[in-house]
N, C-alpha and C positions, 0 to 999 in steps of 0.2 A: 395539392401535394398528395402523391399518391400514400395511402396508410398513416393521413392525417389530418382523418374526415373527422372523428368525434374525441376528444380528452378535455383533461382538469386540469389545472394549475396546481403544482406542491410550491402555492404562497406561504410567506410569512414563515418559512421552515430556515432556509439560508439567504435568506431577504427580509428587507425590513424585520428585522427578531429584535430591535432595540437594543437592550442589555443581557441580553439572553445568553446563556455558556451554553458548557457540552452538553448540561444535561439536558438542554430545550433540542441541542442537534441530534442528540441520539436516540429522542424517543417522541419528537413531533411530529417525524412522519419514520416509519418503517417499511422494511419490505411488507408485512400484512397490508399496509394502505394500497403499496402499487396490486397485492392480488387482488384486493377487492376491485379496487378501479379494471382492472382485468374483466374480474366477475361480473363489471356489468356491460362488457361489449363494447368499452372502450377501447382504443387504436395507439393513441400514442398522451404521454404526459410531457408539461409545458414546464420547464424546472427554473424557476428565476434567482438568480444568485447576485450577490452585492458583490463587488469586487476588493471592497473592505474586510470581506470576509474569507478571503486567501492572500491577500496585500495590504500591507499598510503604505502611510503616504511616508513614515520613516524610512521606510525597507521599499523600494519602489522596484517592481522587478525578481523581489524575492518571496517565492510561490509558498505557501505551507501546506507541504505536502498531505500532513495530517489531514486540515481543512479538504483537499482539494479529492481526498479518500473517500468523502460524502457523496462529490459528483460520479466519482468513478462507481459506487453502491450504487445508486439508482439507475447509472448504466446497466452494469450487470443486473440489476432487479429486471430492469424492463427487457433485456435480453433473454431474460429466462422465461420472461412472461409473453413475451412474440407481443412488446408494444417498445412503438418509436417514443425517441426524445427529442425535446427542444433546450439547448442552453439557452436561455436568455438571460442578458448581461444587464439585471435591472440597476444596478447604481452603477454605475462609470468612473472614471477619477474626473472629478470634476464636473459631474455629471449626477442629479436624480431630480424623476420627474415631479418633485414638489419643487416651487421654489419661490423666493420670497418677495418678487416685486409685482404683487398680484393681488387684485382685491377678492379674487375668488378661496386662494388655498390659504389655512392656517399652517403657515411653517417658515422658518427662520433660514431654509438651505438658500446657498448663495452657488449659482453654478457659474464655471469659468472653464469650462472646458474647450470654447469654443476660440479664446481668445490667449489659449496656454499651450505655448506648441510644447513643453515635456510633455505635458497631462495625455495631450492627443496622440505622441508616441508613446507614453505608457498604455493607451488604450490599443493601439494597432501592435505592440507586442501582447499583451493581454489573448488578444485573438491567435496571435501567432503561438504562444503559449497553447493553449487548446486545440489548435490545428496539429500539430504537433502531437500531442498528446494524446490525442485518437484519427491518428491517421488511417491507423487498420480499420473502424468503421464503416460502415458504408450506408444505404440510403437509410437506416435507422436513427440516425442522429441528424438531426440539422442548427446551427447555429443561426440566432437571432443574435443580431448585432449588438443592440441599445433597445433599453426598453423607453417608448413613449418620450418623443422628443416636444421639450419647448425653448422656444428659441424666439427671436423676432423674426427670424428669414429663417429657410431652408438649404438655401444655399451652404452657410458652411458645413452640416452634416452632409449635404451632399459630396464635397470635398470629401470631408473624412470618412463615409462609407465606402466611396470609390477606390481611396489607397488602402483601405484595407480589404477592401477584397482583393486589389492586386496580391497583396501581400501572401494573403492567404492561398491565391491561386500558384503564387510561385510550388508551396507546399504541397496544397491538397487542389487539383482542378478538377473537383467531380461530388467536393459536400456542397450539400442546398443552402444556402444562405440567405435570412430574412429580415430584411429592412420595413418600416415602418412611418411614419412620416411625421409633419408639428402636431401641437397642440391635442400633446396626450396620444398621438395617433388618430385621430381624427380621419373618417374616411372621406370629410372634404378636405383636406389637406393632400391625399394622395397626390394629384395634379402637380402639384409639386417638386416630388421628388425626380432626381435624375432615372431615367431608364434607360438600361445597359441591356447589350445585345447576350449577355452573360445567362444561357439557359438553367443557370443554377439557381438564379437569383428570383425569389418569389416576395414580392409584397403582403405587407399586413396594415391592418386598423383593428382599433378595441373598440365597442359596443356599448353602451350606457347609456342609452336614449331610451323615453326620456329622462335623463337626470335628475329631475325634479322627484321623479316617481325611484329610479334605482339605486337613488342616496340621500335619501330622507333622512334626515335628523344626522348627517355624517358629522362629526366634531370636527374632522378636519376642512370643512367646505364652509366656508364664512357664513353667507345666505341662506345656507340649510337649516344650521348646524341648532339654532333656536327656532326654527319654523315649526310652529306648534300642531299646524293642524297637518291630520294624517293623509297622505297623499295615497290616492286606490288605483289600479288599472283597471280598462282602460278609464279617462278621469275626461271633466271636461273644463275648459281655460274659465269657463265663469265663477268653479267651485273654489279657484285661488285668482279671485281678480287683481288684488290687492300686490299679490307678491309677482304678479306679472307685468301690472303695473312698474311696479319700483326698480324691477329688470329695467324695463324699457326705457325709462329717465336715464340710466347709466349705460345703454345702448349697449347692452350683452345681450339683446332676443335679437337669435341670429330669426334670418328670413323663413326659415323651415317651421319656426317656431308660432308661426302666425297664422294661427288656425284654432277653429273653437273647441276639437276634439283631438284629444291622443290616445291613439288607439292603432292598430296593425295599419292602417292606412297611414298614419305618421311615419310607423318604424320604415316601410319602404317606402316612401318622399325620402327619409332622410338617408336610407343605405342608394340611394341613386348617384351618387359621386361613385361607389365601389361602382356599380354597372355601366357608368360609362367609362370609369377607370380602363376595365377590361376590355371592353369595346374598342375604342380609342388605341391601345397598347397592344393588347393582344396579350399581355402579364396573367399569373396565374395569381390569385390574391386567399387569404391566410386572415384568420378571425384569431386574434391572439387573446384575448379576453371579450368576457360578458358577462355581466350578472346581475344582480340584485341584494341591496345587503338585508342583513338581519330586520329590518324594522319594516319591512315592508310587508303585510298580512300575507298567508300562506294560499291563499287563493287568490292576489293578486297577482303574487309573486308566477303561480302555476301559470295564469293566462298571458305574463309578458314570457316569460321563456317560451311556450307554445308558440307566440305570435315571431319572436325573435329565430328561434331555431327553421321553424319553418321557412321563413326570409332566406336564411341563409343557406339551409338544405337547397332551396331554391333554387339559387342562384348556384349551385356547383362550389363553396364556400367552406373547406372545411373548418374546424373552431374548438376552440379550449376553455371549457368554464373557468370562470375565477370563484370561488377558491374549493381546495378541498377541504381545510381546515382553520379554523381562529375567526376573526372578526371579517367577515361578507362569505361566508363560508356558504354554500348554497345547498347545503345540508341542513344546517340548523334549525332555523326557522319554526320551533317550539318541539321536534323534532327528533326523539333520541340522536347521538350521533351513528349509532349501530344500525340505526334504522334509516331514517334522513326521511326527505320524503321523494319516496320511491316515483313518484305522477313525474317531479323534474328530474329525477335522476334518470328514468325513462329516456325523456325531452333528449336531456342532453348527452344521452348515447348512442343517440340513433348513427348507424352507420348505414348510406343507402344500399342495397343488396343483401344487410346482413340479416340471417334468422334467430330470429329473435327467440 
């Protein structure tokens, strides 16, 4: 997508906030955040928002407008600042990507959105809602559907991506709109999804390979979440025999996984689903997320973004760090937040052409 080669994610701001009120909305991310993101040659910001967060399931249908004055702020932030946006619709009605029949994720969500036709027309008005709403924009904003689908099939999001973008075309036939595919987004899932002759419509997949190394010690990820020894990039399979072992009994090491080393040579083995994606299609494909969380050593951390950004610069790929702020924050990392560390902040602003 053109002028949505380099940004960051404003996670964790009107998504996943828990119990968080106004006062977390009105001062966890500000316009100074989007100038700094500015400041560093960044292009566009990745905005993810819960749909719980301007709807309730009592009030279906009834927007609050107050709420919905946040999204419209960081429009105009990023308009003043000459960077594009992404809505991305991370929690759905009936819809987020934790969920509870799964021995990998720690979490109790039960999704039903797939088997709930209100839910699914509260989600295709939801969009119709926001088409609407900024219709006067133009190639600045583009609409991410759903964040990070899991499902047993893809089939039925393929169903309901399809009607909603008619939907939306009836309104607007000329915003970019991006789809994603199972299992987290997964770029071997791509293959999957339905491909529409619709030139608006750009594919995406998120980034976290290896996992083992980008969510070390996560609380939310069953397997990690007490795995005590420190995980380094690049790493080699013998230095965690044991816990690759215990994968492979429960037949989660997928095939890409079976190798003695991880290292840039892994990261592209495993971004080869995206290249042949595009090959095969002819699709233009969208890196929606990537990073590393907190707990990963600071010179670890420097050599998997190097190895990852570069991959994707690569391949013509543009991409959004996750986060800018709170827990995987890719600032932090022992790190003032005023400071961050500038080596991946770099990494992750590269726009090709631009002077740096």
């Amino acid at each position: 997508m053109k002028n949505y080669k380099a940004g960051v994610n404003f996670g964790l701001w009107i998504s996943q906030y828990g119990n968080a009120g106004k006062e977390h909305f009105d001062n966890f991310i500000t316009e100074a955040d989007a100038e700094r993101v500015a400041t560093w040659g960044m292009d566009h910001i990745r905005l993810p928002v819960d749909c719980f967060f301007f709807e309730s399931d009592e009030a279906p249908g009834m927007y609050s407008e107050e709420r919905l004055q946040y999204i419209d702020n960081c429009l105009e932030w990023c308009k003043s600042l000459g960077l594009n946006m992404i809505i991305d619709l991370h929690a759905a009605p009936g819809f987020t990507f934790f969920y509870a029949d799964s021995s990998i994720w720690d979490s109790g969500a039960k999704n039903d959105l797939f088997e709930n036709r209100e839910k699914q027309e509260r989600f295709i008005d939801i969009w119709k809602m926001f088409t609407k709403r900024y219709r006067s924009e133009g190639r600045n904003l583009a609409f991410e559907l759903m964040n990070e689908l899991v499902s047993d099939s893809t089939e039925p999001w393929n169903e309901l991506w399809l009607r909603t973008v008619d939907e939306i075309r009836k309104i607007d036939g000329d915003r970019t709109i991006i789809i994603g595919g199972n299992k987290n987004n997964e770029c071997n899932q791509l293959k999957f999804l339905a491909v529409t002759d619709d030139p608006g419509v750009v594919y995406t997949f998120h980034f976290y390979e290896p996992g083992m190394f980008t969510h070390q010690r996560s609380p939310f990820i069953i397997p990690l979440k007490d795995y005590p020894i420190p995980v380094t990039y690049p790493f080699y399979k013998k230095d965690h025999q044991a816990f690759f072992d215990a994968f492979d009994k429960m037949g989660l090491i997928p095939d890409v996984y079976r190798r003695e080393v991880f290292d840039r040579g892994f990261i592209h083995d495993d971004l080869e689903p995206a290249r042949r994606f595009v090959e095969e299609t002819g699709k233009e494909l969208y890196c929606g997320e990537f990073g590393a969380n907190e707990f990963c050593d600071p010179e670890s951390a420097e050599r998997w973004f190097e190895d990852v950004v570069s991959e994707l610069d690569g391949m013509g790929v543009g991409h959004a760090v996750w986060t800018y702020s709170g827990d995987f924050s890719f600032l932090t990392r022992g790190y003032p937040r005023e400071d961050g560390n500038k080596k991946i902040i770099a990494m992750c602003s590269r726009i090709p052409g631009l002077s740096k």
